[in-house]
C-alpha positions in Angstrom: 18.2 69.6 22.4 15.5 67.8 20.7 14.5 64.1 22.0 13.5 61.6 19.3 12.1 57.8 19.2 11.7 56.1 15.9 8.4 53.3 15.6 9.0 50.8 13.0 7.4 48.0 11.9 8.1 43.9 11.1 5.4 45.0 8.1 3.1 47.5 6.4 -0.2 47.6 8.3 1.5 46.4 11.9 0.4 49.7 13.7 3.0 52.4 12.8 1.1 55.3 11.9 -1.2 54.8 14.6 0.9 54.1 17.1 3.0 57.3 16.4 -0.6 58.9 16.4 -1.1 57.9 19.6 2.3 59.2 21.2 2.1 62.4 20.0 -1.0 63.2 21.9 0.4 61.0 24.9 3.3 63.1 24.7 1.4 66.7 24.6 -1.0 65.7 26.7 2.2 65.3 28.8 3.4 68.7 28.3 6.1 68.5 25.6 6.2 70.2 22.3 5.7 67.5 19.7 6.0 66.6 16.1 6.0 63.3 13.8 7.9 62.8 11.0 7.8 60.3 8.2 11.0 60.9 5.9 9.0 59.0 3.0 5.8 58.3 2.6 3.9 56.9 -0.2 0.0 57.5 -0.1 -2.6 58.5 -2.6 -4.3 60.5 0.4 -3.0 63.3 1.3 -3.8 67.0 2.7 -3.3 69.9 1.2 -2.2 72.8 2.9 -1.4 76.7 1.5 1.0 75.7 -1.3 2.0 72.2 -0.2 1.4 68.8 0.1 2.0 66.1 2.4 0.8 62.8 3.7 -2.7 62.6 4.8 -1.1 61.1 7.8 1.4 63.1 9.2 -1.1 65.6 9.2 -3.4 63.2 11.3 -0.2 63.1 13.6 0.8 66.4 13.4 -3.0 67.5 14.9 -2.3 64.8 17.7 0.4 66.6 18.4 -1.1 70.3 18.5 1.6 71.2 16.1 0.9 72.8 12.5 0.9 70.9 10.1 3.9 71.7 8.1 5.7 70.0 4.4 8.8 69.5 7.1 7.0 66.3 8.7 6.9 64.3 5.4 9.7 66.2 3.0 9.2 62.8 0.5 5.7 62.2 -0.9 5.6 59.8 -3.5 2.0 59.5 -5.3 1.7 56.3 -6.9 0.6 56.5 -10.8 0.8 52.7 -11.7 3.5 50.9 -13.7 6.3 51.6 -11.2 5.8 55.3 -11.6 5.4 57.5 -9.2 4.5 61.4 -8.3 7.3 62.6 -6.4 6.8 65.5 -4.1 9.8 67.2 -2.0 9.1 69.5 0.6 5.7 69.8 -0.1 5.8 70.5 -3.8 5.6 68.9 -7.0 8.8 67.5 -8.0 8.3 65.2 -11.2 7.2 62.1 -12.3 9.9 59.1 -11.6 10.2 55.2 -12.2 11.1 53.8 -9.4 14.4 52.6 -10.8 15.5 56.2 -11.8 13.8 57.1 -8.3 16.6 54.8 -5.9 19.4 55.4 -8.4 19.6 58.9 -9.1 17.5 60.8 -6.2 16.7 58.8 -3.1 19.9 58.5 -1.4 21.2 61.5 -2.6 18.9 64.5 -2.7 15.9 62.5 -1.2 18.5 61.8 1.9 19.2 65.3 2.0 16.0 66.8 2.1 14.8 64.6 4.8 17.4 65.3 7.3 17.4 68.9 6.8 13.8 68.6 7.5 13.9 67.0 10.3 16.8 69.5 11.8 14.5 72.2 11.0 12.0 70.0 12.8 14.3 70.1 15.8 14.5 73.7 16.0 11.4 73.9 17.6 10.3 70.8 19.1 11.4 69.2 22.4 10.5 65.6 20.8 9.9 63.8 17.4 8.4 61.0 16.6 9.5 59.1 13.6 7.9 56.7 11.9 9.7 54.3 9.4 7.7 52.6 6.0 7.0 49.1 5.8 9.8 47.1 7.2 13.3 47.5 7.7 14.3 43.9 7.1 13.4 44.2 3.3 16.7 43.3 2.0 15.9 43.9 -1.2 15.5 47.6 -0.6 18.1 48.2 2.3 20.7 50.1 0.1 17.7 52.7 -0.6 16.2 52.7 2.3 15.8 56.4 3.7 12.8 55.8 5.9 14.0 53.3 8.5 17.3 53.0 10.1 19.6 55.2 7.8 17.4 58.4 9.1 17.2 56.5 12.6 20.7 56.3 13.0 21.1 60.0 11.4 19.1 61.6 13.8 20.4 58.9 16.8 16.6 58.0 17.4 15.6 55.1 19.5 13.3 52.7 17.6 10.9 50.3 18.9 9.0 47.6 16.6 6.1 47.0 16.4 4.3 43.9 15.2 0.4 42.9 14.2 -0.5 39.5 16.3 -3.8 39.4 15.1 -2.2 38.6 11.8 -0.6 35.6 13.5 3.5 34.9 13.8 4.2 38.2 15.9 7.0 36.4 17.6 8.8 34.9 14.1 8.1 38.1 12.3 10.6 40.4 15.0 13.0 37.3 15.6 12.7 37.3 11.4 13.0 41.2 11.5 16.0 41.0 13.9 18.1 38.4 12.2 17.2 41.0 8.6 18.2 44.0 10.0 21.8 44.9 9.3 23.8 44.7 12.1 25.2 48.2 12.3 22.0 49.2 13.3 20.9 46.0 15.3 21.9 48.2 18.8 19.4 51.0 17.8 16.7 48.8 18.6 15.4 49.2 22.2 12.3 46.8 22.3 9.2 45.7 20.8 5.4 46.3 21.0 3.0 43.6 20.0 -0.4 45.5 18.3 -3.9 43.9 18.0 -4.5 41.5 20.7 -7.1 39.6 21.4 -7.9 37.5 24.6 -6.1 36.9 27.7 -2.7 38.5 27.9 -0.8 35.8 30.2 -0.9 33.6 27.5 1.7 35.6 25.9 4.0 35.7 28.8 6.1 32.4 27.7 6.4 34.2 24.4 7.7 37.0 26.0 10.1 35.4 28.1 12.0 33.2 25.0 12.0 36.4 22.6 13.9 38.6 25.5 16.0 35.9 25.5 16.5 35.3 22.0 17.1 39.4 21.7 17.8 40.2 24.5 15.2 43.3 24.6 12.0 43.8 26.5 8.5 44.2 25.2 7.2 47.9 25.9 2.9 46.8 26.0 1.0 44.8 24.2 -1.8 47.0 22.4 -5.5 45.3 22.4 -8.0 45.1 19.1 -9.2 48.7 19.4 -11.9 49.9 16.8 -11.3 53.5 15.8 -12.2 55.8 13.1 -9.3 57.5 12.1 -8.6 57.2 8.5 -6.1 54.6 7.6 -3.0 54.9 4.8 -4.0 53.0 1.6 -1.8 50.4 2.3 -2.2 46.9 1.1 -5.7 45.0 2.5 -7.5 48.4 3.4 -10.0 50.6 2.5 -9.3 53.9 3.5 -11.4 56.8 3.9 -11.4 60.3 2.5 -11.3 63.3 5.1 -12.8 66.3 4.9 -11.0 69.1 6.8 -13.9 71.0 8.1 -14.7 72.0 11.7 -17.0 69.2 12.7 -14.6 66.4 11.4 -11.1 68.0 13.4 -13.7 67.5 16.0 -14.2 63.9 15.8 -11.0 63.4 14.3 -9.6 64.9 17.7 -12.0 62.6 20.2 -10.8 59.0 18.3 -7.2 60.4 19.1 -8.3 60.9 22.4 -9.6 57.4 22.4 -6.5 55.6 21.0 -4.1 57.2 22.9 -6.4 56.3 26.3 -5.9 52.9 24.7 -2.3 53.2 23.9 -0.9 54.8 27.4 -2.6 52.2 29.4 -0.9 49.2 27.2 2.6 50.7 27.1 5.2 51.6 29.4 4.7 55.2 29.1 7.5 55.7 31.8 10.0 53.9 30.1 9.5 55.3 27.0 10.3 58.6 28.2 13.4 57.5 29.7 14.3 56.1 25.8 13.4 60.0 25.2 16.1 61.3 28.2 
């Protein structure tokens, strides 16, 4: 029976993707067959395989993981065209072009939820664990009712999720506390613990901040994650500037040492052990 543990975020841009990146080498390296899986995404970058299409990073994850790279990691690809519009891919082909009101009411939490789940069984089939990882954050109340990406797939698939949250940006602590209170509480006991990304400096000045927000939530922080500079191509979320990615030979190569390099990073900052028992 496949394992599964679900990383979201308190925002876009708080570590997700690379922190999923991370574990699925972590994990492989470990000896288990791995996968990610994003149930939407929405990126202009993506990779294009033999008749399909999917996020440019669940591909990224998907070679972290020594898995192919398969339309069944991201079954949602939504290409932004401007004006609220949207390319909308399922299972790796073109779909059609949608606003996003006609997107939420009529396809999202109908065939869009569909898709994704049978995806991810499919997924299952063949993988001892999967990694999800959720889109933006899952305290955007605004959204909540359409939501695929977060905790409606977490709680379909009975995932595990951890947050994770960028200190570098400052208010870590308010952001999960903020996240916490946001989250609707039918999902609040999916939530095992937290990870705070991008740290600079000494890490025992945290430990006062750690010890009121396990109090105030009552769950533990997994690591803390230092400022790491890496060169694997980002998403292009909001404040970045990602990079186009040739698929050749030489690039897998470097693609695969920076991997390498963040998931050193990663498995000495986390409690790798504990994780796994999430994963049990």
């Amino acid at each position: 029976m496949v394992k599964s543990l679900m990383i979201q975020g308190t925002s876009s841009g708080a570590g997700k993707t690379i922190l999923v990146t991370a574990l699925c080498r972590i994990f492989s390296d470990l000896g288990y067959t791995v996968s990610p899986f994003k149930a939407q995404n929405m990126s202009n970058f993506s990779y294009v395989g033999k008749n399909f299409e999917i996020s440019r990073a669940q591909a990224i994850q998907a070679v972290a993981a020594r898995t192919s790279i398969t339309p069944l990691q991201n079954p949602i690809l939504l290409k932004p065209l401007g004006n609220y519009r949207s390319s909308v891919f399922v299972n790796g082909k073109f779909f059609k072009k949608m606003y996003a009101s006609n997107y939420y009411e009529n396809f999202v939490l109908k065939s869009g939820f569909k898709a994704a789940v049978e995806s991810f069984n499919k997924i299952a089939q063949s993988h001892e664990i999967i990694f999800l990882e959720g889109a933006g954050s899952p305290a955007e109340i605004n959204l909540q009712k359409f939501d695929i990406t977060n905790m409606k797939i977490a709680k379909k698939t009975k995932s595990p999720v951890l947050l994770i949250t960028d200190i570098e940006r400052g208010g870590a602590f308010a952001s999960i506390v903020g996240t916490m209170e946001l989250i609707e509480k039918k999902y609040l006991e999916l939530v095992k613990g937290f990870v705070i990304n991008k740290f600079r400096g000494d890490i025992e000045i945290l430990e006062p901040g750690y010890r009121k927000l396990q109090r105030k939530t009552g769950l533990p922080i997994f690591g803390t994650i230092p400022m790491t500079k890496f060169e694997i191509p980002d998403e292009d979320s909001i404040g970045t500037s990602p990079k186009n990615l040739n698929w050749n030979t030489s690039n897998l190569k470097k693609l695969d040492i920076e991997i390498n390099k963040i998931a050193k990073v990663v498995k000495s900052s986390l409690n790798i052990r504990k994780m796994e028992k999430l994963l049990k």
